[in-house]
Structures are given as C-alpha cells and as structure tokens.
ZAMARGU-4260 file (C-alpha; in steps of 0.2 Angstrom, whole numbers, plus 5000, padded with zeros to 4 digits):
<rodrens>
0) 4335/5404/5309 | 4318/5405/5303 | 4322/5402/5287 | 4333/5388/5291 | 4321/5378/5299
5) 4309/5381/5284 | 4323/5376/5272 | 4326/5359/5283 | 4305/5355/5282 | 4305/5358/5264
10) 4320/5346/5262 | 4313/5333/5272 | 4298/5333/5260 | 4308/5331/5244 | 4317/5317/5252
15) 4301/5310/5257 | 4294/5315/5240 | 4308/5307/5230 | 4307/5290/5240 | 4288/5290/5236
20) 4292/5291/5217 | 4305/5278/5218 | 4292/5266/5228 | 4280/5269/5214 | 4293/5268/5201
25) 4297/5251/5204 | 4279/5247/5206 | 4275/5250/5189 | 4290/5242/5183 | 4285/5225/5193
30) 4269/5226/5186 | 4273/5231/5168 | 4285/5212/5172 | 4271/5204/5177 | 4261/5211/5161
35) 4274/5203/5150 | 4276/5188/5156 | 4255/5184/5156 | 4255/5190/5141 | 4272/5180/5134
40) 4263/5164/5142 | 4247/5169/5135 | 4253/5172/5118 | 4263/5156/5115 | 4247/5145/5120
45) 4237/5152/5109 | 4252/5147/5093 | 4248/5132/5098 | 4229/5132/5093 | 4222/5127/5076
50) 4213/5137/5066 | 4198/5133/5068 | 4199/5130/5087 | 4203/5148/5087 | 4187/5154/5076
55) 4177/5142/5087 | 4184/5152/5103 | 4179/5167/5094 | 4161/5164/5090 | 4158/5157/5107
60) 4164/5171/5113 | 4156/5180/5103 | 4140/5170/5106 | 4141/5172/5127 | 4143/5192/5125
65) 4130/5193/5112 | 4118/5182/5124 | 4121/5192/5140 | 4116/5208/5133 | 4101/5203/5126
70) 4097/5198/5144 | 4101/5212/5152 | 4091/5222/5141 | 4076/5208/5141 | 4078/5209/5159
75) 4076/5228/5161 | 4062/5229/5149 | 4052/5214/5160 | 4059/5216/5177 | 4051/5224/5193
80) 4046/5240/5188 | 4045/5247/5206 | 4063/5251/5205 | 4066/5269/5208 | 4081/5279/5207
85) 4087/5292/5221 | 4097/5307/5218 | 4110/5310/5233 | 4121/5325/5232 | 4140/5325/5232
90) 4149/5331/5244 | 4163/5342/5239 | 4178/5344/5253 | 4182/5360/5255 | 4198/5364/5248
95) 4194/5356/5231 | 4179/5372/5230 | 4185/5386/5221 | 4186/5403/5229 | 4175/5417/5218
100) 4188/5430/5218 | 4201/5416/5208 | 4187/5412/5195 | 4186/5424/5181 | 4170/5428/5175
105) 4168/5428/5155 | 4162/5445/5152 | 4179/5453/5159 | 4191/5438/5153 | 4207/5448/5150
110) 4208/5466/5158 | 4217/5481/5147 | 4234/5480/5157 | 4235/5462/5155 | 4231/5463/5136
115) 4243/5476/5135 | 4258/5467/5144 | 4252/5450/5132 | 4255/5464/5116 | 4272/5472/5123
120) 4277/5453/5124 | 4269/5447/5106 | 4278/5463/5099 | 4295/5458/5110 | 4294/5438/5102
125) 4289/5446/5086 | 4307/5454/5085 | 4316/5440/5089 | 4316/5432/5073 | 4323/5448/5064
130) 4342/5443/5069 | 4351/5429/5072 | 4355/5429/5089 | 4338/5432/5091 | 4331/5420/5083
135) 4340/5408/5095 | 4331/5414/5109 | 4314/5413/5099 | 4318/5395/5094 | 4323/5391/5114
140) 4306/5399/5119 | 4298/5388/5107 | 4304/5372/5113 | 4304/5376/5129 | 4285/5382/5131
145) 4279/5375/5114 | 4259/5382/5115 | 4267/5399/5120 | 4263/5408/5104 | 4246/5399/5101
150) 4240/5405/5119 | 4245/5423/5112 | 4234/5425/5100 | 4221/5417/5110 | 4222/5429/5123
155) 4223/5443/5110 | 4206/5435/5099 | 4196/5433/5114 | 4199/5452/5119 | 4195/5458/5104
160) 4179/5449/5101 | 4174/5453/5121 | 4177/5472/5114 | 4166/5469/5099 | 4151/5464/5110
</rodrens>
C-alpha cells in the first residue's frame, strides 16, 4: 500500500511538472512572437531611412556612448574620494553546501577498484569493434553517450599520472 501511495505522489508531481513546462513553453513562444514582430516593425522603418540619415544615427550614437564613458571615468577619477567599499559575506543556504564526504579530494582522484572496473569496461568497448554485430553496439554507445570514450582515457591519464607522483 505503501508503495502505492508513493507511486500516486510521484505522479502528481510529473503532472504538475509537465503542466509547468507547458506554462513556460508557451511563454517563450509568446515572447519569441513578440520578439519578431518588434523586430519586423523595427526592421522595415529603418528601409525606409536614407543613407546618410543612417550614418548620421550611427555617429551620434556613437558620439553619446563615447561621451558618457569619458564621463564616467572623468567622474571617478575627480569625484568624492571618501567613497569606501564594504565587503559583506554571502550567505550560502544550506542545502546548496557540499557535504566533505561527496567531494573528492585530488590526491586520491580515482581508487584502484574504480580504475580497474573503468579498464574491464575500456577493454569490453575495445572488443566491440572486432565484429559486426558488435560494432553496432559500439556505434549505439557512441551516439548515445558521445564524450563516453573521451571520459575513459581521462579517468585512465589522471590515474596514471596520480601514480607517477
């Protein structure tokens, strides 16, 4: 009964989850709307400008940015020089902190076991490709999990150079 009940809450969750993807769905899609017609509107009055009403747009615009960081930086050099800056920490909620026992300190990185069960399975892929049937698999294991083989011989050059130190 238990188990039921549990099924039943995780249910209600996907159904809640799915309603809340389809909210934000059409959100984006509205938006993404709203994007192309400012920019439709946008892009058929500026056809309508000359040439050189459009270079002049530019240079003032230009002009006003240029002006305005000059400013600023005038402004900071020659401004009130009693300004000080505070340092407040940042509170950290609790169950964004890592644990220590899940982080994984650099000096032990892969342990023997793992590294042997990461060669078994190198060794395993590595066979795959001798047949034909098995180089299906290979070829499914590759699109399915494309940095797969690349994370291997990661795993396997980072234990081999924690060995060498």
């Amino acid at each position: 009964m238990f188990f039921s009940l549990k099924h039943k809450n995780n249910q209600r969750q996907h159904n809640r989850n799915l309603k809340t993807d389809k909210i934000a769905v059409i959100w984006a899609n509205r938006c993404l709307q709203a994007q192309y017609k400012v920019a439709s509107f946008l892009q058929t009055k500026s056809e309508k400008l000359s040439l050189n009403t459009k270079r002049l747009i530019v240079i003032a615009f230009s002009v006003i940015s240029l002006s305005s960081c000059v400013y600023l930086v005038v402004k900071s050099f020659l401004g009130n020089q009693n300004i000080r800056l505070s340092v407040t920490a940042i509170k950290v909620p609790e169950q964004v902190v890592q644990n220590e026992d899940r982080q994984v300190s650099p000096s032990t990185g892969v342990s023997k076991n793992e590294f042997e069960k990461v060669k078994k399975f190198r060794c395993y892929i590595d066979s795959l490709t001798t047949s034909n049937s098995g180089r299906r698999i290979y070829d499914s294991i590759r699109k399915s999990r494309p940095g797969l083989i690349d994370s291997l011989s990661i795993i396997e050059n980072v234990y081999k150079s924690l060995l060498n130190k």
